[in-house]
C-alpha positions in Angstrom: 23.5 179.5 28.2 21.8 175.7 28.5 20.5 176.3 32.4 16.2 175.8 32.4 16.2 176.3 36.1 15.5 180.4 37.3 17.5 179.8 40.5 20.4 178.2 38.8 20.6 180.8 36.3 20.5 183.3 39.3 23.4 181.1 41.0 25.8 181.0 38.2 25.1 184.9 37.5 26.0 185.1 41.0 29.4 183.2 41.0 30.1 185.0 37.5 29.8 188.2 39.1 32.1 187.4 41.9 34.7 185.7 39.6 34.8 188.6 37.4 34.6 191.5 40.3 38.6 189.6 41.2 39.6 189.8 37.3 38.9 193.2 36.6 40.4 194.3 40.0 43.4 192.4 39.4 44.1 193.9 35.4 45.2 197.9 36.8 48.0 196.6 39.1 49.1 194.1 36.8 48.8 196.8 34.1 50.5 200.1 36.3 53.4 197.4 37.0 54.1 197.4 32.9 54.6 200.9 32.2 56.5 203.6 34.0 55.0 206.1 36.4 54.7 208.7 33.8 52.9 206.7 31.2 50.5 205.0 34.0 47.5 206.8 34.0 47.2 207.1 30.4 48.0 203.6 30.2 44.8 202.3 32.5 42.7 205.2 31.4 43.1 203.4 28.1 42.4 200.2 29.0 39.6 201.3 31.2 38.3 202.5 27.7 37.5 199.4 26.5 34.2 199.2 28.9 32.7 202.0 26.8 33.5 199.6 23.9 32.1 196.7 25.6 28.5 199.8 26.6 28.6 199.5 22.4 29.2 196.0 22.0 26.3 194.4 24.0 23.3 196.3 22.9 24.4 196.1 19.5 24.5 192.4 19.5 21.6 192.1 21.3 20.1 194.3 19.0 21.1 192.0 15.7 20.1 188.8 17.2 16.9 190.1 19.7 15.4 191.4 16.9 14.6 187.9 15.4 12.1 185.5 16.6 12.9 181.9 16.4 13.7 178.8 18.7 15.3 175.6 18.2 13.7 172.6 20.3 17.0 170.9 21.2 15.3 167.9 24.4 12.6 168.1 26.6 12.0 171.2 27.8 15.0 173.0 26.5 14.6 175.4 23.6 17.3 176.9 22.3 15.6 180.6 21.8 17.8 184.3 20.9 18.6 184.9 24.5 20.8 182.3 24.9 22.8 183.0 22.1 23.3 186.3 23.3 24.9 184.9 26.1 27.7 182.8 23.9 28.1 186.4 22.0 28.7 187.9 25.6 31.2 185.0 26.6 33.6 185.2 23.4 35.3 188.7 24.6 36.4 187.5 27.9 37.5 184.0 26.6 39.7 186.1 23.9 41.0 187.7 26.5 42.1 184.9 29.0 43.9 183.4 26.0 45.5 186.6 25.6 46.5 186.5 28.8 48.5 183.1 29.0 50.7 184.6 26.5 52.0 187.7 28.9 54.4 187.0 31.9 53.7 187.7 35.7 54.7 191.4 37.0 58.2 192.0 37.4 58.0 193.7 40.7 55.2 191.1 41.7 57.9 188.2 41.1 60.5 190.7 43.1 58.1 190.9 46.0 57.8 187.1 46.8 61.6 186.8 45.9 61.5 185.3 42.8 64.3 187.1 41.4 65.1 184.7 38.2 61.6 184.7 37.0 61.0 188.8 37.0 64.4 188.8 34.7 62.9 186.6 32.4 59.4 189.2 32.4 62.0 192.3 32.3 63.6 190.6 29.0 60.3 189.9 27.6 59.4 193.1 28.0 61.8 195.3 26.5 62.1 192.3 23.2 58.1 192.9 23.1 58.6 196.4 23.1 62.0 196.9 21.4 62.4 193.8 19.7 65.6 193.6 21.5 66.9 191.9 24.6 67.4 193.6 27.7 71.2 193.1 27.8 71.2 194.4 24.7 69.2 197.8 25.1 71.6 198.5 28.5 74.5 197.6 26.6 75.3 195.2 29.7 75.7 191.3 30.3 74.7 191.9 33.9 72.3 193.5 35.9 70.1 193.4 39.1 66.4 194.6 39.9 65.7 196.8 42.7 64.3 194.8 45.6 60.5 195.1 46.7 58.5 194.7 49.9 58.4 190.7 49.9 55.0 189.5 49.6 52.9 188.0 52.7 52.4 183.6 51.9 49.1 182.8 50.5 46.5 183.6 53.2 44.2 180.2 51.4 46.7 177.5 51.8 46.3 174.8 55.0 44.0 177.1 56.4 40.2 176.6 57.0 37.3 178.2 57.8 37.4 181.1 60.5 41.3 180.5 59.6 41.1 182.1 56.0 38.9 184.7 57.4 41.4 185.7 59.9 44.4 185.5 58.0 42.1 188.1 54.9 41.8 190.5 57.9 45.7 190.3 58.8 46.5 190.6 55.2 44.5 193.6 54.4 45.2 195.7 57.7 48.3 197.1 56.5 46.3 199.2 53.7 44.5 200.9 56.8 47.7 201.5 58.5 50.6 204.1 58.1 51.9 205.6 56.3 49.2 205.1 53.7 46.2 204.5 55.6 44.7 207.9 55.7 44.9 208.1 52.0 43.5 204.8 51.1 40.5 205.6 53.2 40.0 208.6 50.9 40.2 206.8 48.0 37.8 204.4 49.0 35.3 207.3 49.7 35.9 209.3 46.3 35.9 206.4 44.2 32.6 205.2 45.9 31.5 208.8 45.7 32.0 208.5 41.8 30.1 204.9 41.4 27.2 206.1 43.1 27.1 209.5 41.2 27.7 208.1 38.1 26.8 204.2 37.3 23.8 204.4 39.9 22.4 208.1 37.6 23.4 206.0 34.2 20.8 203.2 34.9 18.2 205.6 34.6 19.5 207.3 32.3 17.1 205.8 29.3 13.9 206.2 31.4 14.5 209.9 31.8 15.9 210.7 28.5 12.7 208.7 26.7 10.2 210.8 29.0 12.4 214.8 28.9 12.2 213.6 24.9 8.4 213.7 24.8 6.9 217.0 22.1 5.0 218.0 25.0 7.9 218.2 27.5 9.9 220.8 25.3 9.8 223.6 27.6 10.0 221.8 30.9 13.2 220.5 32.9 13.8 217.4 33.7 12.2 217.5 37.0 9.0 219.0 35.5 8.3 216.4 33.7 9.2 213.7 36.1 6.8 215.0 38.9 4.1 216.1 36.4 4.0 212.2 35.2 4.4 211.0 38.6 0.9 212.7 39.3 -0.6 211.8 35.9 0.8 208.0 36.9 -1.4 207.8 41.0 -4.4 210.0 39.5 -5.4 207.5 36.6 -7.0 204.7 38.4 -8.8 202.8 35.4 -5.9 202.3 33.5 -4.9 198.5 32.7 -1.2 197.5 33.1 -0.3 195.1 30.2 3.3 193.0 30.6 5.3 192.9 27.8 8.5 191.2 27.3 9.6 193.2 23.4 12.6 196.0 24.3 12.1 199.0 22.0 14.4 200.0 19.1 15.2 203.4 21.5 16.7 201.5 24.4 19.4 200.0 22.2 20.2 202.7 21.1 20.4 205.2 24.1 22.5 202.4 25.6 25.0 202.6 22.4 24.9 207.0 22.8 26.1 206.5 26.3 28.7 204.1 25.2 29.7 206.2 22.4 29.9 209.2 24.8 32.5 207.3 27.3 34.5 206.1 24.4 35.2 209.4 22.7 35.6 210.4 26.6 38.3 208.4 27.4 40.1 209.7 24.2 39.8 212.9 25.1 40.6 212.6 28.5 44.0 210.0 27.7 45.5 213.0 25.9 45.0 215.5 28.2 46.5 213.7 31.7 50.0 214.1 30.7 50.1 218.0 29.8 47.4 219.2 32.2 48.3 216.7 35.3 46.3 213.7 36.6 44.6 216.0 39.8 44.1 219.3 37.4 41.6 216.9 34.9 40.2 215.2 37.7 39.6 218.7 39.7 38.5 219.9 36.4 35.9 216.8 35.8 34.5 217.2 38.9 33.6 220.5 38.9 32.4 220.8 35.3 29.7 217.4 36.4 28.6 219.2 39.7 28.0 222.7 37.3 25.7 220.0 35.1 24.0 218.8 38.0 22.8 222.5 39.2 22.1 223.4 35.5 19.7 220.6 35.2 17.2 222.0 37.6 16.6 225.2 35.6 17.5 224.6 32.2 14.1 223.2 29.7 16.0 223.5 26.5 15.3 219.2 25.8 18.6 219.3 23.5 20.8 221.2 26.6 19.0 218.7 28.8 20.5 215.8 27.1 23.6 217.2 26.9 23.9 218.4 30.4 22.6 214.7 31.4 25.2 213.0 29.8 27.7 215.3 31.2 26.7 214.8 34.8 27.1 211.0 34.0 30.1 211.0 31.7 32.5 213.2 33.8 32.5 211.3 37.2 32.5 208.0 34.9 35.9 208.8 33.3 37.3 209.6 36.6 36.9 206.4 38.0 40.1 205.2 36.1 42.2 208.3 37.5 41.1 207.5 40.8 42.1 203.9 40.2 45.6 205.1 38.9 46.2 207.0 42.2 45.1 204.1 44.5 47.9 202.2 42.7 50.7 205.0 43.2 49.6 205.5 46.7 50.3 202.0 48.0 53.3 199.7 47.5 53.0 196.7 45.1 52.9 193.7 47.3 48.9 195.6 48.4 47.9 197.0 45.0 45.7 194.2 44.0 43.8 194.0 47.6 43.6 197.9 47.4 42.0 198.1 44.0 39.8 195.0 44.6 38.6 196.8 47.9 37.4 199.9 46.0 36.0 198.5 43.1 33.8 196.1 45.9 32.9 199.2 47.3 32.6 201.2 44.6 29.6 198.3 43.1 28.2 199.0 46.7 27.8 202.1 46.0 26.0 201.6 42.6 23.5 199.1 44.1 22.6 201.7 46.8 22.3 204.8 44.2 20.0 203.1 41.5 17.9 201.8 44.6 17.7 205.4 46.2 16.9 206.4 43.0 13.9 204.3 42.5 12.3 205.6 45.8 13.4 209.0 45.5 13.2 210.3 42.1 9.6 210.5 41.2 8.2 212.1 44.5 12.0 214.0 45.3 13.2 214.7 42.1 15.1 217.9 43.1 15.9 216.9 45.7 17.7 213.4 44.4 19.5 215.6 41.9 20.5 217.6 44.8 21.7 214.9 46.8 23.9 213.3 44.2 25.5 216.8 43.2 26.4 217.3 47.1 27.8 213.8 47.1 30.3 214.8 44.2 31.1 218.2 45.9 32.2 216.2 48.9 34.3 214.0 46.4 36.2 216.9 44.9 36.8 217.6 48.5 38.2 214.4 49.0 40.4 214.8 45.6 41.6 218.3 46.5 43.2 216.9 50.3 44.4 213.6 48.4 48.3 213.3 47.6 47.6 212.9 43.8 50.9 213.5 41.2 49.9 215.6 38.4 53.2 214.5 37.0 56.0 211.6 37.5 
């Protein structure tokens, strides 16, 4: 917020990226590890929820505060202008939440996996007074008890190591999750959930550009590829045109931002009260196949309302499955590798984000069809992948 260098502003985005790639990685296996199997993909389908809230939040408080032109000279060259204040507005969430956090206890079965056996009875009583209001003695009318021992935890692979050391030690630490007996099925994971960033976060960043352009009077009886290509030529034939910069973000792109956001919240909804009587594979199969029908639909149908509709679809559905896909990558391996085995396919699953919305730069405006093609075929080989994986429909 007070940086007036571009590069150190690049920097710290940088380092806040990395440091909040870990977080959010680290949140579903601490989260599966407070609720029994059978509440566990509602529970982080829930919580996964909360980054449709946070698609409404942003562009609306960019909206409120961007939409006001002042500045504050503060010393020297430093001006305290609207975009900086957006980014205090963008910090308060994530502070909130870290001092939420200091207030909840470690993971049981984490504390049972590096042997800590005192400590995860402490979490286990703080768990069933936050949820019961009564001790845990007291709710298994008992003045003793023992925990079921886990797979004890490997030591820190950071301390009095160095250089190649800590690289080495990573690579030990994280072969096990490519190893039986749940190698094979980690693998898979990796590939559908990357299958599912790339279809859906990579075709959501363009979402706005081809919503504005399909929502054009003179594009009503055209599909969305139509009117792509058509101003693809109209954009190489006009050669006396003047390109003018301007820095002002229109009222529309606020508020297509918000729709999306909107879409994925009442989403989520939807889809947390369906996993439990339908089964977690059945809504997944089912999301899959109703986003790859979209994608097909989309290169015939002109209707601009159906267009919309079917676009949001093909962006929604694989969207909301990320979080099932997550929940199965935490039943799949044991606890002392959830957090490495989430963080591993949310890294990849960015990967594969950064190389859709690229691909889609080059490709959509001469290739449209065929783009739309490709990124339907890629979630036909995901429901592949989800139809071999071990997934419980039920605990």
């Amino acid at each position: 917020m007070f940086v007036t260098s571009v590069w150190l502003f690049n920097i710290i985005n940088l380092l806040s990226g990395i440091s909040l790639g870990g977080v959010s990685a680290a949140i579903y296996p601490y989260l599966s590890e407070f609720n029994i199997p059978r509440h566990r993909a509602v529970a982080i389908n829930y919580s996964t929820m909360f980054v449709s809230v946070t698609a409404i939040y942003v562009p609306a408080t960019a909206w409120a505060i961007l939409s006001s032109d002042w500045s504050i000279h503060i010393l020297g060259d430093f001006i305290f202008r609207p975009w900086r204040l957006i980014m205090l507005f963008s910090l308060l969430p994530g502070v909130i939440g870290g001092l939420l956090l200091i207030y909840y206890p470690e993971s049981p079965k984490f504390l049972l996996s590096e042997n800590k056996e005192h400590q995860a009875l402490i979490a286990v009583d703080w768990i069933s007074k936050f949820n019961r209001g009564l001790p845990i003695t007291r709710v298994l009318n008992c003045n003793e008890f023992t925990l079921k021992p886990e797979i004890q935890y490997e030591e820190n692979v950071l301390s009095n190591h160095k250089g190649w050391h800590i690289l080495t030690n990573i690579a030990r630490a994280t072969r096990p999750l490519f190893q039986k007996p749940h190698g094979l099925n980690f693998v898979l994971c990796n590939l559908a959930i990357v299958c599912l960033f790339f279809s859906s976060n990579g075709m959501q960043f363009w979402f706005p550009e081809i919503v504005n352009r399909s929502s054009n009077e003179e594009n009503q009886n055209s599909t969305v590829c139509q009117i792509l290509d058509s101003s693809y030529v109209e954009q190489n034939s006009s050669t006396n045109s003047t390109v003018i910069c301007s820095d002002a973000i229109s009222t529309k792109t606020y508020i297509d931002n918000m729709i999306v956001g909107i879409a994925f919240l009442l989403g989520f909804s939807i889809q947390g009260t369906l996993l439990n009587p339908l089964g977690r594979k059945n809504v997944l199969m089912a999301a899959l196949v109703f986003s790859i029908a979209s994608g097909i639909l989309l290169h015939f149908v002109s209707n601009p309302i159906a267009v919309l509709v079917l676009f949001c679809l093909y962006i929604l559905l694989p969207g909301l499955s990320i979080s099932i896909m997550l929940g199965a990558v935490v039943d799949l391996v044991p606890t002392n590798l959830r957090g490495k085995a989430v963080s591993l396919c949310m890294s990849l699953g960015r990967l594969g984000t950064i190389a859709a919305t690229n691909l889609i730069g080059v490709m959509l405006h001469p290739y449209c069809n065929t783009t739309f093609a490709l990124f339907t075929f890629i979630l036909f080989v995901c429901i592949v992948i989800v139809f071999r994986l071990p997934i419980r429909n039920s605990a």
